[in-house]
Structure formats: structure tokens, C-alpha cells
C-alpha positions in Angstrom: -38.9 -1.9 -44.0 -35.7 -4.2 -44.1 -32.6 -5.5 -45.8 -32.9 -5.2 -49.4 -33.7 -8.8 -50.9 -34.7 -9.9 -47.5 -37.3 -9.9 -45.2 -37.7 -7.1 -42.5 -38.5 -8.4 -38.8 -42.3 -8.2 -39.0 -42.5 -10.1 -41.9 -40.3 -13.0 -40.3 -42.2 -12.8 -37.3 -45.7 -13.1 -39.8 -43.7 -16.8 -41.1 -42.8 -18.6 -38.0 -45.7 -17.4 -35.8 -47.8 -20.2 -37.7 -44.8 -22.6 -37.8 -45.2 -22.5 -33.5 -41.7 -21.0 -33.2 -42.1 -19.8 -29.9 -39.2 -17.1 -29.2 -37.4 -14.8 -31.9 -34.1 -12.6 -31.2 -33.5 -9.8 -33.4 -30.9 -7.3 -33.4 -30.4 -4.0 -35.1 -27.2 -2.1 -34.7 -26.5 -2.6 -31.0 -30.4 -3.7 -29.7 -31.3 -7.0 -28.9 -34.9 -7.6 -28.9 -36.8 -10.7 -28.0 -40.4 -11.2 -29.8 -42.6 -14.4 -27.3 -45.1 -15.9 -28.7 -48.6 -15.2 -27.2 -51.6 -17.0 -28.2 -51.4 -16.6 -32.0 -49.1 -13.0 -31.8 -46.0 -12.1 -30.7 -45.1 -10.0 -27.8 -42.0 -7.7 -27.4 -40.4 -9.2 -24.2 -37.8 -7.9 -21.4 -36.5 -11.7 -20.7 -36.2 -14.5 -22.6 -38.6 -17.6 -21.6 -36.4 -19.9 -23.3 -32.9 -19.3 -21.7 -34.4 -17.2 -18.7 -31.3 -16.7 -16.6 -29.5 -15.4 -19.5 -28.7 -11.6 -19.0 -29.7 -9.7 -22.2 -28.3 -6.8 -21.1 -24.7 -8.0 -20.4 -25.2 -10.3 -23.9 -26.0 -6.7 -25.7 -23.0 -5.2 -24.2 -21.3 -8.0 -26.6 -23.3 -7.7 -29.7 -21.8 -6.0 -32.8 -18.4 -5.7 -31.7 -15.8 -5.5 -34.6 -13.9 -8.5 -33.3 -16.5 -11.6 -32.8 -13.9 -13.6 -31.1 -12.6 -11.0 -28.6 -16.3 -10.2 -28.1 -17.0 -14.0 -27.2 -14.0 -14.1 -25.0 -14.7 -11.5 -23.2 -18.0 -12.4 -22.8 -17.0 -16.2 -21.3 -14.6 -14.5 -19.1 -17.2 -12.7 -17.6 -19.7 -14.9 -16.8 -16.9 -17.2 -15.1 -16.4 -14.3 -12.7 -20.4 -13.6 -12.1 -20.5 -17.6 -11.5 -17.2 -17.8 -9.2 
């Protein structure tokens, strides 16, 4: 499966394994998902290891909305409150 004339998320995941890319983010509608790499596979993770204090379930909350700037204000706002 995947976007006609591209490549599907297993099939990326198959190219930068060997390349040592050691994280990969996908999204699919409003799901963020964050693939590790593990040895010489990737795991489905709950956390990111490279940005670790980054809360993917507030950054989800954000994803897909119809107004990308709006979405990123809103965002930055928010995380000025949860740091103040």
C-alpha cells in the first residue's frame, strides 16, 4: 500500500534502515507514528529518542489542521503556558 507514484511507509522504512537513519515520523490522517531503529529493524515506538521531551500527543492534537499557521500558533502558545 501507499500514495500512488510513491513509496508506502514500509518501503521507506526498508531504504533508510541501511542508510543508519535512526528515527522515522509518519503520519496518516491524524496519527503520528514514530518507527526507532533497533539493531538492523525498526520498532514502532510510544516516545521519540531523538527529541524525548517532545509531547507527541499534544503535537498530534496539531497535525492536519486545515490552517498550518493557526495550527503552529496555537501550538507555540501552548507550550509557552506548559513552560511558564
Amino acid at each position: 500500500a501507499g500514495r500512488p507514484g510513491g513509496l508506502g511507509a514500509l518501503d521507506r522504512l526498508a531504504i533508510y534502515g541501511p542508510l543508519g537513519v535512526r528515527e522515522v515520523w509518519t503520519w496518516k490522517g491524524r496519527f503520528l507514528t514514530v518507527h526507532a531503529l533497533h539493531k538492523n529493524a525498526y520498532l514502532r515506538v510510544g516516545q521519540s529518542m531523538m527529541l524525548p521531551t517532545l509531547d507527541l500527543g499534544l503535537l498530534q492534537r496539531f497535525i492536519g489542521d486545515p490552517n498550518p499557521t493557526m495550527a503552529l500558533r496555537s501550538f507555540r502558545t501552548l507550550l509557552r503556558k506548559r513552560a511558564g
